[in-house]
N, CA, C and O atoms as a printed pandas DataFrame, in Angstrom:
     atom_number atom_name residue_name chain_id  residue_number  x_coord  y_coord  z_coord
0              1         N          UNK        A               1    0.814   -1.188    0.000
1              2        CA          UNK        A               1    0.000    0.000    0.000
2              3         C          UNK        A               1    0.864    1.261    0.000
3              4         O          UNK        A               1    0.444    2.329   -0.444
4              5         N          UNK        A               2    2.338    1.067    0.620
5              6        CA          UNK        A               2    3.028    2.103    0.813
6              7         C          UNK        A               2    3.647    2.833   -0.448
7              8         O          UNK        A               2    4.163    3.951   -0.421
8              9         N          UNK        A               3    3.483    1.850   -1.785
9             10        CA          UNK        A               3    4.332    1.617   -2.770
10            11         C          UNK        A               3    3.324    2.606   -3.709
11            12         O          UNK        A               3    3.541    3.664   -4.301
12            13         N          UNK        A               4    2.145    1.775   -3.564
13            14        CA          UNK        A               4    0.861    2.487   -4.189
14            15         C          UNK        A               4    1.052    4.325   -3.744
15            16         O          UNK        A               4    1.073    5.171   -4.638
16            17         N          UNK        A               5    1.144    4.600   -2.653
17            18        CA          UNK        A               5    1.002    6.154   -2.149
18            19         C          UNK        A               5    2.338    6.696   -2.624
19            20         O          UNK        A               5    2.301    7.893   -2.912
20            21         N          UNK        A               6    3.183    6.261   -2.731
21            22        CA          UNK        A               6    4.773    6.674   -3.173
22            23         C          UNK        A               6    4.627    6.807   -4.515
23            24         O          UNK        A               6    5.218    7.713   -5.102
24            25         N          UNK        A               7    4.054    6.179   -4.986
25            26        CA          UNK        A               7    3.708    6.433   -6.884
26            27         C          UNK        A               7    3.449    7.236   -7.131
27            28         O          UNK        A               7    3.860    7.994   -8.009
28            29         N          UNK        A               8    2.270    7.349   -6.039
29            30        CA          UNK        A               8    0.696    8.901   -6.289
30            31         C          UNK        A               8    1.694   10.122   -6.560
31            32         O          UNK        A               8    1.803   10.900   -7.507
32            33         N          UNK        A               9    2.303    9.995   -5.483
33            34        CA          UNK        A               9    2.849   11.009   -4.955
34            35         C          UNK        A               9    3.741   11.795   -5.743
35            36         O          UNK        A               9    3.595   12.982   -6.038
36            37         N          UNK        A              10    4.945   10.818   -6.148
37            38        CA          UNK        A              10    5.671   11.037   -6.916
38            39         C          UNK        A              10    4.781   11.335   -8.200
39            40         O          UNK        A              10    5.417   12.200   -8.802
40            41         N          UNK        A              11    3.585   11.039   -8.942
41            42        CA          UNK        A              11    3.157   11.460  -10.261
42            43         C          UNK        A              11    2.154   12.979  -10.033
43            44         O          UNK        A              11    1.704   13.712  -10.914
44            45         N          UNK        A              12    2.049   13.080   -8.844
45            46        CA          UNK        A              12    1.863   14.280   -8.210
46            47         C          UNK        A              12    2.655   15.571   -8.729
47            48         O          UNK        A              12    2.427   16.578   -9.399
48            49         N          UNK        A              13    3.745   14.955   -8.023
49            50        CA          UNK        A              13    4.783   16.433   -8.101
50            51         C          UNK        A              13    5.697   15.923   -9.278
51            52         O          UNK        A              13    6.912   15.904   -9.082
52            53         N          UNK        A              14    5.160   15.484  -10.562
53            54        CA          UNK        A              14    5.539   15.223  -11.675
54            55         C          UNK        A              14    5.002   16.319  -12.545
55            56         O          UNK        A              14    5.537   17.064  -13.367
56            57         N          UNK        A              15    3.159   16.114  -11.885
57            58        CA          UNK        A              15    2.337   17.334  -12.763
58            59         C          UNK        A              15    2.034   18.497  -12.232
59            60         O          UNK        A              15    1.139   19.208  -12.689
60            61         N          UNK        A              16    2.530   18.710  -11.528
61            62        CA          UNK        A              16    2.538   19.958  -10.834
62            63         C          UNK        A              16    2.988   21.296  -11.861
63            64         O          UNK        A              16    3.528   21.015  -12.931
64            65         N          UNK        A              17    2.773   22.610  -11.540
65            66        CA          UNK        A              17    2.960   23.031  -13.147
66            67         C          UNK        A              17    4.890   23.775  -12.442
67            68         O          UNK        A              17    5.082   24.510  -11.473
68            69         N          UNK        A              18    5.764   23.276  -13.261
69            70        CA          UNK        A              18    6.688   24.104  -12.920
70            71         C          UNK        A              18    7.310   25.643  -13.799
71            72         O          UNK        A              18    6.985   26.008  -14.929
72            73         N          UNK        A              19    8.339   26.368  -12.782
73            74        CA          UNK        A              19    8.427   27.663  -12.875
74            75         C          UNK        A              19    7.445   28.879  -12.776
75            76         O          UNK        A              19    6.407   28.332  -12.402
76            77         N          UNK        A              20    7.203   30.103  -12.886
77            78        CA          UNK        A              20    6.548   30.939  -12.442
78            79         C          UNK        A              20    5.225   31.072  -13.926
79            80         O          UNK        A              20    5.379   31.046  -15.147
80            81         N          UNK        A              21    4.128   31.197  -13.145
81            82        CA          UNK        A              21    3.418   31.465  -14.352
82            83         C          UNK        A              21    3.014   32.829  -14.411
83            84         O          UNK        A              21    2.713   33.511  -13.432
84            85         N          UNK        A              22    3.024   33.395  -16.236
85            86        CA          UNK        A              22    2.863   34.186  -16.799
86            87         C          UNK        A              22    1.830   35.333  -15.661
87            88         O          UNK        A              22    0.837   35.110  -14.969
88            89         N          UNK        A              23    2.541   36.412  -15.878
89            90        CA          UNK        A              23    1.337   37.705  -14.996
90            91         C          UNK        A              23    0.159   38.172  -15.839
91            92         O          UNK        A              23    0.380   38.565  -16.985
92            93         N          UNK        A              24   -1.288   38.153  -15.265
93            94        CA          UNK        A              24   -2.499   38.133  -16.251
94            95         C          UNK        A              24   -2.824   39.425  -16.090
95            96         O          UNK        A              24   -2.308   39.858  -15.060
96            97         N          UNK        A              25   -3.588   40.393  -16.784
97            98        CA          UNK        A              25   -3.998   41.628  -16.819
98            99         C          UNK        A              25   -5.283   41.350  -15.930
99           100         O          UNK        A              25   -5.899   40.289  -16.041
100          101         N          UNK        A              26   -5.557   42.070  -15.289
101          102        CA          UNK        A              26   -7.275   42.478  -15.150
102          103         C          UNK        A              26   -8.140   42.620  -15.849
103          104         O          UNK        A              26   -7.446   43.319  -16.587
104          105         N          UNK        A              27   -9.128   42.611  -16.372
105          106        CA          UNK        A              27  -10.063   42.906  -17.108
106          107         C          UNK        A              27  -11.185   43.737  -16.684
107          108         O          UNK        A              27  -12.147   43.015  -16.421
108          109         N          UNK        A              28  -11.463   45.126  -16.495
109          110        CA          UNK        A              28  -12.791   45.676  -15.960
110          111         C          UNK        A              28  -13.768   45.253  -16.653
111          112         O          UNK        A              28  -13.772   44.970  -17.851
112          113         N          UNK        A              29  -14.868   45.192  -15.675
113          114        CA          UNK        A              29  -16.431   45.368  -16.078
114          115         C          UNK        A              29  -16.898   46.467  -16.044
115          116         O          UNK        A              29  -16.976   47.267  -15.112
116          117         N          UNK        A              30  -17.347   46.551  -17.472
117          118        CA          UNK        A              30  -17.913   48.087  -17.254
118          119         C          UNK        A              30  -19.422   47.959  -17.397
119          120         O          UNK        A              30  -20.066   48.945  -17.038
120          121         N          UNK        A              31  -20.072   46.946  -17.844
121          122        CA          UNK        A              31  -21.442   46.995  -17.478
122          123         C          UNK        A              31  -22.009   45.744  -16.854
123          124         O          UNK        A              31  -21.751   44.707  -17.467
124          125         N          UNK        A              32  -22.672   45.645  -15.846
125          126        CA          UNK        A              32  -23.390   44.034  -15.287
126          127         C          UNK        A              32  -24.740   44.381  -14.805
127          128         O          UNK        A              32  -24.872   45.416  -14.151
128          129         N          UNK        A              33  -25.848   43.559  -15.079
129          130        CA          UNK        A              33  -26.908   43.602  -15.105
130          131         C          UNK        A              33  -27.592   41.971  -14.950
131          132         O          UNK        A              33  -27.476   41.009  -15.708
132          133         N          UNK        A              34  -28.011   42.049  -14.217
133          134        CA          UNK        A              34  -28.449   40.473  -13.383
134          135         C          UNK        A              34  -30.221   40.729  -12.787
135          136         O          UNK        A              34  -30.482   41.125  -11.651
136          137         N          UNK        A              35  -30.981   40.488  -13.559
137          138        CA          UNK        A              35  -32.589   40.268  -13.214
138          139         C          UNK        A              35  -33.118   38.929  -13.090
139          140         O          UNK        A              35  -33.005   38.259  -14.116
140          141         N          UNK        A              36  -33.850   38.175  -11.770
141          142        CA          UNK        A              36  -34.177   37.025  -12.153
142          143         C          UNK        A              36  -35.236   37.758  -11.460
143          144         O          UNK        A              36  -35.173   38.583  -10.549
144          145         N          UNK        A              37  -36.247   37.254  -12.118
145          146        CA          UNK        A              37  -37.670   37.709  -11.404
146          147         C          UNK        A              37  -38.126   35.559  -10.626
147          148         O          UNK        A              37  -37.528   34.507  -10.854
148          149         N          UNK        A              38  -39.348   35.842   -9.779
149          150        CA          UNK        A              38  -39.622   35.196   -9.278
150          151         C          UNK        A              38  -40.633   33.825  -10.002
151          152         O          UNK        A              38  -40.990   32.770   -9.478
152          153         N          UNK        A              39  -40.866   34.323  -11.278
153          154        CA          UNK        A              39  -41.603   33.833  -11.890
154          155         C          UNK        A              39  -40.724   32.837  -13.344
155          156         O          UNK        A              39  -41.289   32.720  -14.432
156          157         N          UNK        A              40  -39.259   32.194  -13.055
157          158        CA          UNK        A              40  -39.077   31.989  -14.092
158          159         C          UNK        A              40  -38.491   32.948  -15.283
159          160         O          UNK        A              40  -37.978   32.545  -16.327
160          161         N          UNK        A              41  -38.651   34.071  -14.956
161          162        CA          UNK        A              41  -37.852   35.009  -16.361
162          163         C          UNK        A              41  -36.836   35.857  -15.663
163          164         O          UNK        A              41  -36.772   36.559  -14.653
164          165         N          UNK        A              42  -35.959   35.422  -16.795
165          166        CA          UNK        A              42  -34.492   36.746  -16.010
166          167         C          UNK        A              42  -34.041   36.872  -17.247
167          168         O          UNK        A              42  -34.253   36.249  -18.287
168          169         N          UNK        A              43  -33.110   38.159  -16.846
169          170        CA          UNK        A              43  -32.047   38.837  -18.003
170          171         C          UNK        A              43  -30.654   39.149  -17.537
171          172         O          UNK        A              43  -30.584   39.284  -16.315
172          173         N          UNK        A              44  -29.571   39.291  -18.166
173          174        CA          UNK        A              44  -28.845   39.353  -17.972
174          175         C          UNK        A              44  -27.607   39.975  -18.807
175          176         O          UNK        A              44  -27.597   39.420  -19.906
176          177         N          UNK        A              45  -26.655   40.832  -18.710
177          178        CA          UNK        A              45  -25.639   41.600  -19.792
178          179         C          UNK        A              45  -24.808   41.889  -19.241
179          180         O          UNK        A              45  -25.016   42.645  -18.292
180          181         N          UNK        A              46  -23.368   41.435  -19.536
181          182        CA          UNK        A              46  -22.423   42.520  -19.517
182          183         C          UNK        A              46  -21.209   42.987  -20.589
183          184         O          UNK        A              46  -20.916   42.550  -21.702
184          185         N          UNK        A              47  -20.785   43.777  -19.986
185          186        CA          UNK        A              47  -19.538   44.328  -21.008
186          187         C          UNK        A              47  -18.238   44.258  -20.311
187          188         O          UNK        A              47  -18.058   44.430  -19.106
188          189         N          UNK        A              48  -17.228   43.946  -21.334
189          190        CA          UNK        A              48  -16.135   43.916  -20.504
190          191         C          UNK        A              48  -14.889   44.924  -20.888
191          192         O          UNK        A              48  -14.997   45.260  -22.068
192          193         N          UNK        A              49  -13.849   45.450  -20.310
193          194        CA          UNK        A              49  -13.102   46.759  -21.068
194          195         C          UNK        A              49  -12.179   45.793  -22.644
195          196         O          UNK        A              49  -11.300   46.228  -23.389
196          197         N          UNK        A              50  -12.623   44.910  -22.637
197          198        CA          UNK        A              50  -11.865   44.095  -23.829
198          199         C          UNK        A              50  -12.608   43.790  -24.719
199          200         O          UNK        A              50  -12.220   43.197  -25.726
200          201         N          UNK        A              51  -13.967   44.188  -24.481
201          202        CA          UNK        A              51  -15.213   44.223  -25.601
202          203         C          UNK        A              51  -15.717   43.242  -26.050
203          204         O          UNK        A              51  -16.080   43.123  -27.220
204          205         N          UNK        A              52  -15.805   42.436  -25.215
205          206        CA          UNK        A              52  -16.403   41.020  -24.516
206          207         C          UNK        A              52  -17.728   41.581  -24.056
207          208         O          UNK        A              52  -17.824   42.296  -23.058
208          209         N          UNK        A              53  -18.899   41.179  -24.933
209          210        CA          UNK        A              53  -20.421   41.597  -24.782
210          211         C          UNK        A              53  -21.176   40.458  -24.753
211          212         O          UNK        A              53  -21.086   39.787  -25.782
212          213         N          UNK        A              54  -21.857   40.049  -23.940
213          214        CA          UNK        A              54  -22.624   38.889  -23.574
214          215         C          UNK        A              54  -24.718   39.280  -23.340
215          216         O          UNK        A              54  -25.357   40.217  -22.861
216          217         N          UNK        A              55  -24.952   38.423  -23.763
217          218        CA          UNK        A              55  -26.720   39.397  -23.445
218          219         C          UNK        A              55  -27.612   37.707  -23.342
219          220         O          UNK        A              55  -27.440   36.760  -24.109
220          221         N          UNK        A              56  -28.468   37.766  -22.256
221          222        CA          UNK        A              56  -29.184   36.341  -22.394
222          223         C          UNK        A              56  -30.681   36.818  -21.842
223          224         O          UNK        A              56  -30.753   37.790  -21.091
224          225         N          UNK        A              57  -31.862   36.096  -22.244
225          226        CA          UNK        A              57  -32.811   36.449  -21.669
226          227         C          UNK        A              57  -33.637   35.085  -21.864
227          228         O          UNK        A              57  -33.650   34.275  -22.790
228          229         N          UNK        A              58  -34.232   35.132  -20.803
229          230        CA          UNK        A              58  -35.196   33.724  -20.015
230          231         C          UNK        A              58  -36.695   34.085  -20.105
231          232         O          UNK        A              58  -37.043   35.257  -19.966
232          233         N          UNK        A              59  -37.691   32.984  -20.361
233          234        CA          UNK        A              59  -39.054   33.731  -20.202
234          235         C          UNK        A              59  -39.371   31.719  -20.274
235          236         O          UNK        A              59  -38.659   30.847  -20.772
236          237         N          UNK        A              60  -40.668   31.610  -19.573
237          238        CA          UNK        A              60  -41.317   30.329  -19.767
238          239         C          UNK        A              60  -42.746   30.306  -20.599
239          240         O          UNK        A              60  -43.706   31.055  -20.417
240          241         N          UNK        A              61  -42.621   29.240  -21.557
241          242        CA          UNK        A              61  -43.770   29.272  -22.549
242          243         C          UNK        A              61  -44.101   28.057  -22.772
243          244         O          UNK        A              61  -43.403   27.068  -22.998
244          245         N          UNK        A              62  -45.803   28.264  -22.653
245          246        CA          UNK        A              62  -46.720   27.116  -22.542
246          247         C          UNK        A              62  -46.484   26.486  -24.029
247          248         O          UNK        A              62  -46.564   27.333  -24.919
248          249         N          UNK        A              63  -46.264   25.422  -24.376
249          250        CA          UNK        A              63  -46.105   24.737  -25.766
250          251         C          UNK        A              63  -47.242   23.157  -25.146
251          252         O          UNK        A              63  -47.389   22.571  -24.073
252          253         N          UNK        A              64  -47.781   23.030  -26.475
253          254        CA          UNK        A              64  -48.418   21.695  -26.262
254          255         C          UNK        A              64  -48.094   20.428  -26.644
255          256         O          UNK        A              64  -48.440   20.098  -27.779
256          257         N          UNK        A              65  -47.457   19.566  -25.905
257          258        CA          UNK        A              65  -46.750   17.974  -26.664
258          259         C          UNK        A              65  -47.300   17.043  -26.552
259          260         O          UNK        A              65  -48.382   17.361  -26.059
260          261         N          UNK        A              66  -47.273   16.219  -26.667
261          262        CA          UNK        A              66  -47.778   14.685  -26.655
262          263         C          UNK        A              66  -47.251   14.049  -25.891
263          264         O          UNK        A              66  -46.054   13.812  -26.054
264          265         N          UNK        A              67  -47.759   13.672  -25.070
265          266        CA          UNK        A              67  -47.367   12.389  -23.702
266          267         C          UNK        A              67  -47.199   11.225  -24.207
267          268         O          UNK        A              67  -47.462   10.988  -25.386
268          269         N          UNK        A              68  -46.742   10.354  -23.386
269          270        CA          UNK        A              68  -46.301    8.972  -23.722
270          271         C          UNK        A              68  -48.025    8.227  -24.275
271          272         O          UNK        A              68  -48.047    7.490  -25.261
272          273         N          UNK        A              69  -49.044    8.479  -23.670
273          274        CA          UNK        A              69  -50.155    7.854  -24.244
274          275         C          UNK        A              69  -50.759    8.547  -25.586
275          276         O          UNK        A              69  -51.928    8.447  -25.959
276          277         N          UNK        A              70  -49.731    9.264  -26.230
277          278        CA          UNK        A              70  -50.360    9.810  -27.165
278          279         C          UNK        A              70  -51.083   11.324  -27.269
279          280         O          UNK        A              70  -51.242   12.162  -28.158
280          281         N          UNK        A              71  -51.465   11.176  -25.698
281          282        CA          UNK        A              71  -52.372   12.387  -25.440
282          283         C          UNK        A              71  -51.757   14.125  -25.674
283          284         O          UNK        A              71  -50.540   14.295  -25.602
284          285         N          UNK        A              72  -52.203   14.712  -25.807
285          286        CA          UNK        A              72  -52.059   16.212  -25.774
286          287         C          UNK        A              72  -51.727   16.810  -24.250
287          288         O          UNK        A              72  -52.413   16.474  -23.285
288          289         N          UNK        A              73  -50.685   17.664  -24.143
289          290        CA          UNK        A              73  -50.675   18.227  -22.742
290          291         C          UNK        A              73  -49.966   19.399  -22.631
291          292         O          UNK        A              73  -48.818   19.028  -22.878
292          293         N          UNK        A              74  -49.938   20.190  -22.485
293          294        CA          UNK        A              74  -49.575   21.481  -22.083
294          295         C          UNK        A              74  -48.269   21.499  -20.738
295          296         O          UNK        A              74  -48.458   21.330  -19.534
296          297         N          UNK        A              75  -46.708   21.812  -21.595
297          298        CA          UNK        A              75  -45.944   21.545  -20.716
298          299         C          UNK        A              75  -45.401   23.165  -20.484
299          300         O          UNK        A              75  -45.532   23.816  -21.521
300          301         N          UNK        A              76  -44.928   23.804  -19.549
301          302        CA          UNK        A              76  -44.051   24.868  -19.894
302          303         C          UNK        A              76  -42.716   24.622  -19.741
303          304         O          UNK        A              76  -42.095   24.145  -18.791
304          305         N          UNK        A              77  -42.257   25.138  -21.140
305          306        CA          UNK        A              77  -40.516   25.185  -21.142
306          307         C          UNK        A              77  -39.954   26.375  -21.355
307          308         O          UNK        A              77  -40.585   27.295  -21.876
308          309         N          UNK        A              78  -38.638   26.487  -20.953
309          310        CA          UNK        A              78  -37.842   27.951  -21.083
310          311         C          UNK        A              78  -37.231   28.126  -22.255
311          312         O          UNK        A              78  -36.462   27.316  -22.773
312          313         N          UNK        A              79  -37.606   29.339  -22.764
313          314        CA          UNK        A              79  -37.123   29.762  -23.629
314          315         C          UNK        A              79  -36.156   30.795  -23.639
315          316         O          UNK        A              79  -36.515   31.781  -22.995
316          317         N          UNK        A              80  -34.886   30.887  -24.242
317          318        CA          UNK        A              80  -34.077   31.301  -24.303
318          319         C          UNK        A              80  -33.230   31.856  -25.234
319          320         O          UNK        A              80  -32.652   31.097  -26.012
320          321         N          UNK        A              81  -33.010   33.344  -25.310
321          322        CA          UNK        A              81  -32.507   34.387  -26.247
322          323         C          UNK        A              81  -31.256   34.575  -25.913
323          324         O          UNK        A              81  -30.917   34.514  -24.731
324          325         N          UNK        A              82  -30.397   34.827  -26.886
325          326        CA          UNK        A              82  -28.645   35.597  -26.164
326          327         C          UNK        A              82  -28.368   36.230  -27.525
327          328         O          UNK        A              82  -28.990   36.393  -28.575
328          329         N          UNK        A              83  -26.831   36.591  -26.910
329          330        CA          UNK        A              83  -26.075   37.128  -28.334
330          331         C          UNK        A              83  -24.728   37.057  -27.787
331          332         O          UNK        A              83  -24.739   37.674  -26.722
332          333         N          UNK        A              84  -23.657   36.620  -28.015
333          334        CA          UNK        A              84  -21.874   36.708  -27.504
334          335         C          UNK        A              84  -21.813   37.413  -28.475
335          336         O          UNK        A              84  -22.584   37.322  -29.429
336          337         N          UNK        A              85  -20.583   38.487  -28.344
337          338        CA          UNK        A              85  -19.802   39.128  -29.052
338          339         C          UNK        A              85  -18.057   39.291  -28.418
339          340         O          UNK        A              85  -17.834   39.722  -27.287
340          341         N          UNK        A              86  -16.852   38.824  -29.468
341          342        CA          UNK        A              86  -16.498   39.655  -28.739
342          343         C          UNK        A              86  -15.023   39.477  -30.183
343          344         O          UNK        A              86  -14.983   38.620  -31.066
344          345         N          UNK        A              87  -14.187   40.415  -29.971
345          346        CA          UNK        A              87  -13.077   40.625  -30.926
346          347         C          UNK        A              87  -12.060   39.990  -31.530
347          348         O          UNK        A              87  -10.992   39.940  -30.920
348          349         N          UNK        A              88  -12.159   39.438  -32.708
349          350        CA          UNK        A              88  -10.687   38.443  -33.388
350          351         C          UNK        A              88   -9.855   39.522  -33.283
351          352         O          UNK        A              88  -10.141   40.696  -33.051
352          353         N          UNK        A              89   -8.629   38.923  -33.508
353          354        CA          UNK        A              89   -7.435   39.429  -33.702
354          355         C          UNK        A              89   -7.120   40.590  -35.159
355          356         O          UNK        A              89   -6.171   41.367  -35.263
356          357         N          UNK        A              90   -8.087   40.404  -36.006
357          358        CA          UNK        A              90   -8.273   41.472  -37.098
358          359         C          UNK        A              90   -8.689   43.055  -36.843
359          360         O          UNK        A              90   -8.396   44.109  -37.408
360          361         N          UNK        A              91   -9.652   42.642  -35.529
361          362        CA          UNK        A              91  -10.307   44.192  -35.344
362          363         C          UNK        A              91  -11.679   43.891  -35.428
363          364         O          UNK        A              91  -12.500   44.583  -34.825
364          365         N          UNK        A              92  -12.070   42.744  -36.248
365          366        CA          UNK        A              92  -13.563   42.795  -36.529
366          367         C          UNK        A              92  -14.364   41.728  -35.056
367          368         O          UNK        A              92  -13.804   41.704  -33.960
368          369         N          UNK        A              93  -15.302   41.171  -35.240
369          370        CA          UNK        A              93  -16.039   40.956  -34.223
370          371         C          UNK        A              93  -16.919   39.271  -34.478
371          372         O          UNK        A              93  -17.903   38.971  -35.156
372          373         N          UNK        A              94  -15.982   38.435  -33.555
373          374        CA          UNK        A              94  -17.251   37.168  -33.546
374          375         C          UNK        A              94  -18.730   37.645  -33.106
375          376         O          UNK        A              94  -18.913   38.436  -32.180
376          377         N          UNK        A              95  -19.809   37.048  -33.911
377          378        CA          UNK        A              95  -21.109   37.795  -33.063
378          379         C          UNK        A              95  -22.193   36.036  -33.181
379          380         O          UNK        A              95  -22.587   35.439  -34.183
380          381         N          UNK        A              96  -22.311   35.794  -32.103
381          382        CA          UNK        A              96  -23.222   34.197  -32.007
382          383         C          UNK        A              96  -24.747   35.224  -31.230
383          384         O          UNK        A              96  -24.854   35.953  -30.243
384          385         N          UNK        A              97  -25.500   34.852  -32.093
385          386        CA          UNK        A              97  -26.864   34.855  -31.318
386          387         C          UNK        A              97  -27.557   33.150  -31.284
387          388         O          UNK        A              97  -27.372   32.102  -31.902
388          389         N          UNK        A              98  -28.445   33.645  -30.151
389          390        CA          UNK        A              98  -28.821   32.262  -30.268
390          391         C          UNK        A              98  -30.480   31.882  -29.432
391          392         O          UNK        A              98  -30.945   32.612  -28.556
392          393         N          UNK        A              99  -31.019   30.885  -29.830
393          394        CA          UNK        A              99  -31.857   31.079  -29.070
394          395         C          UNK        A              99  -32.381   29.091  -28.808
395          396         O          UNK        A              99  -32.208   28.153  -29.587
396          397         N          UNK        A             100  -32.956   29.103  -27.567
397          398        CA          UNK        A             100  -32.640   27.513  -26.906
398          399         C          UNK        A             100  -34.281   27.707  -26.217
399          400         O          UNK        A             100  -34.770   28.553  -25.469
400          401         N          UNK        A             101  -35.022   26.006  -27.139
401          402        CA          UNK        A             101  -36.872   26.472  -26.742
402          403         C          UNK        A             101  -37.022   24.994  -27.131
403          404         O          UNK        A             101  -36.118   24.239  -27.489
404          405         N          UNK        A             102  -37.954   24.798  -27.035
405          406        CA          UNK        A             102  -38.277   23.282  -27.070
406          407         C          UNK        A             102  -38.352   22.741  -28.340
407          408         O          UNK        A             102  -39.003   21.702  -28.229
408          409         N          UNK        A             103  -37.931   22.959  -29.806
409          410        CA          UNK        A             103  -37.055   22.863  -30.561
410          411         C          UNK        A             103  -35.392   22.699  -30.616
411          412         O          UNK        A             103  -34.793   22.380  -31.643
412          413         N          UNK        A             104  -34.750   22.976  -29.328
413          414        CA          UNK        A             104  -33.551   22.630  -29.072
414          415         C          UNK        A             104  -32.735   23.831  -29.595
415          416         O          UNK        A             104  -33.333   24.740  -30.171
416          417         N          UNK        A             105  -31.323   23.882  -29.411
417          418        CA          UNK        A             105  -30.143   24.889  -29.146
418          419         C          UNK        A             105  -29.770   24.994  -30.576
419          420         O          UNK        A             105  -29.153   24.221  -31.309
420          421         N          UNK        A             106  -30.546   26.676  -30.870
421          422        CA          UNK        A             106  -30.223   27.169  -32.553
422          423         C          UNK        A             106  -29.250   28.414  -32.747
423          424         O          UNK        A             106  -29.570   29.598  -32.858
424          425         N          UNK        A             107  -28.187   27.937  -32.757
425          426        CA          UNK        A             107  -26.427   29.430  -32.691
426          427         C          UNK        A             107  -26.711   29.844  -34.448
427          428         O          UNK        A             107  -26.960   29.086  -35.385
428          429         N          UNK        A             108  -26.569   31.213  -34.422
429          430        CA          UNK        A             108  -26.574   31.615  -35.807
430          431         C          UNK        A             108  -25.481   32.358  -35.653
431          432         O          UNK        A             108  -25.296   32.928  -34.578
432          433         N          UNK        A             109  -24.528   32.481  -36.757
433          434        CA          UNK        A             109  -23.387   33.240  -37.327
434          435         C          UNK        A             109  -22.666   32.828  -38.210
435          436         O          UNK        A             109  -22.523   31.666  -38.590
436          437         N          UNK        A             110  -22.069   33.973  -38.656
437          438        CA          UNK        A             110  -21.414   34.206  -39.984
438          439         C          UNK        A             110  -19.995   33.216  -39.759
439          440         O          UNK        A             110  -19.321   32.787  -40.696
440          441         N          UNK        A             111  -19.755   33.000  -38.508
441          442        CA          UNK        A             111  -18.565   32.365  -38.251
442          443         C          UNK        A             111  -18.444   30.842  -37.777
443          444         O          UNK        A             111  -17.513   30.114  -37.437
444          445         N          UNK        A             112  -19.619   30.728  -37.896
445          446        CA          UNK        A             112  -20.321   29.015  -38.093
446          447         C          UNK        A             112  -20.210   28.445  -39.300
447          448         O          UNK        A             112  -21.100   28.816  -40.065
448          449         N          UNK        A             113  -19.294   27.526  -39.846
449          450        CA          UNK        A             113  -19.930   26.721  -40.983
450          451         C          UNK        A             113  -21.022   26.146  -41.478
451          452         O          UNK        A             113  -21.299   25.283  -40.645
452          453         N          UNK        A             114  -21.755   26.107  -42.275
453          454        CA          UNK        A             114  -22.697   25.803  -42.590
454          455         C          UNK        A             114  -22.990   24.183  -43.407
455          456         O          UNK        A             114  -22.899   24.002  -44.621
456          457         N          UNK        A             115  -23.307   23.265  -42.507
457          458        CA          UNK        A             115  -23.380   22.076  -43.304
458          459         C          UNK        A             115  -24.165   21.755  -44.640
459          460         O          UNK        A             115  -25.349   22.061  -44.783
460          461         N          UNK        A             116  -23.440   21.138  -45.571
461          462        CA          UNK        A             116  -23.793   20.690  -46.784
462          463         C          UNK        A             116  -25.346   20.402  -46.913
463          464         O          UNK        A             116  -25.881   19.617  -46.130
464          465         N          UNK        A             117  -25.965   20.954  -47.770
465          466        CA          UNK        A             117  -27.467   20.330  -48.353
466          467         C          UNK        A             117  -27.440   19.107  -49.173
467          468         O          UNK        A             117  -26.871   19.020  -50.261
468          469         N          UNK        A             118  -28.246   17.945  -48.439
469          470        CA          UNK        A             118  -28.382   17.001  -49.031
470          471         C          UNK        A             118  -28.450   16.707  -50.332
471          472         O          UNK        A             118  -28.609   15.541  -50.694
């Protein structure tokens, strides 16, 4: 057992990260905005001084599906709006909007490939 913990150990301070790591900048926030209401809907945004823009919004909506017996039923699911933005190395701007509903998780952008038509 002693042999087993002497291994650990040693593969321990194998991966350990060595020498000093790199010094990171700060990043300010210059805008934050956090709403969850009590009912299921919230919003949310911020900005960052590196132009890192984030935006999401929540709301619940009655949709009608089909149960395991076939039947009709009225479920509520969350629906969900955003948009990421934030700067390539050119100057110009990744921009993902997106929106996530009981149809499932739909990202639109120019910087998405677009799969082949059958």
């Amino acid at each position: 057992m002693s042999l087993i913990a002497f291994v650990a150990l040693v593969a321990l301070a194998a991966a350990a990260p060595q020498g000093e790591r790199p010094a990171t900048t700060s990043v300010p926030i210059l805008e934050y905005v956090n709403q969850f209401g009590g009912d299921g809907n919230y919003q949310f945004r911020f900005k960052t001084g590196n132009e890192i823009n984030r935006e999401e919004e929540g709301a619940l909506k009655d949709v009608v599906v089909k149960n395991d017996n076939g039947q009709e039923e009225v479920k509520r699911v969350n629906v969900v709006r955003g948009v990421i933005r934030y700067p390539k190395d050119d100057g110009t701007f990744y921009e993902l909007s997106y929106i996530a509903d009981e149809l499932g998780f739909r990202p639109v952008s120019s910087d998405i490939p677009s799969a082949p038509l059958p």
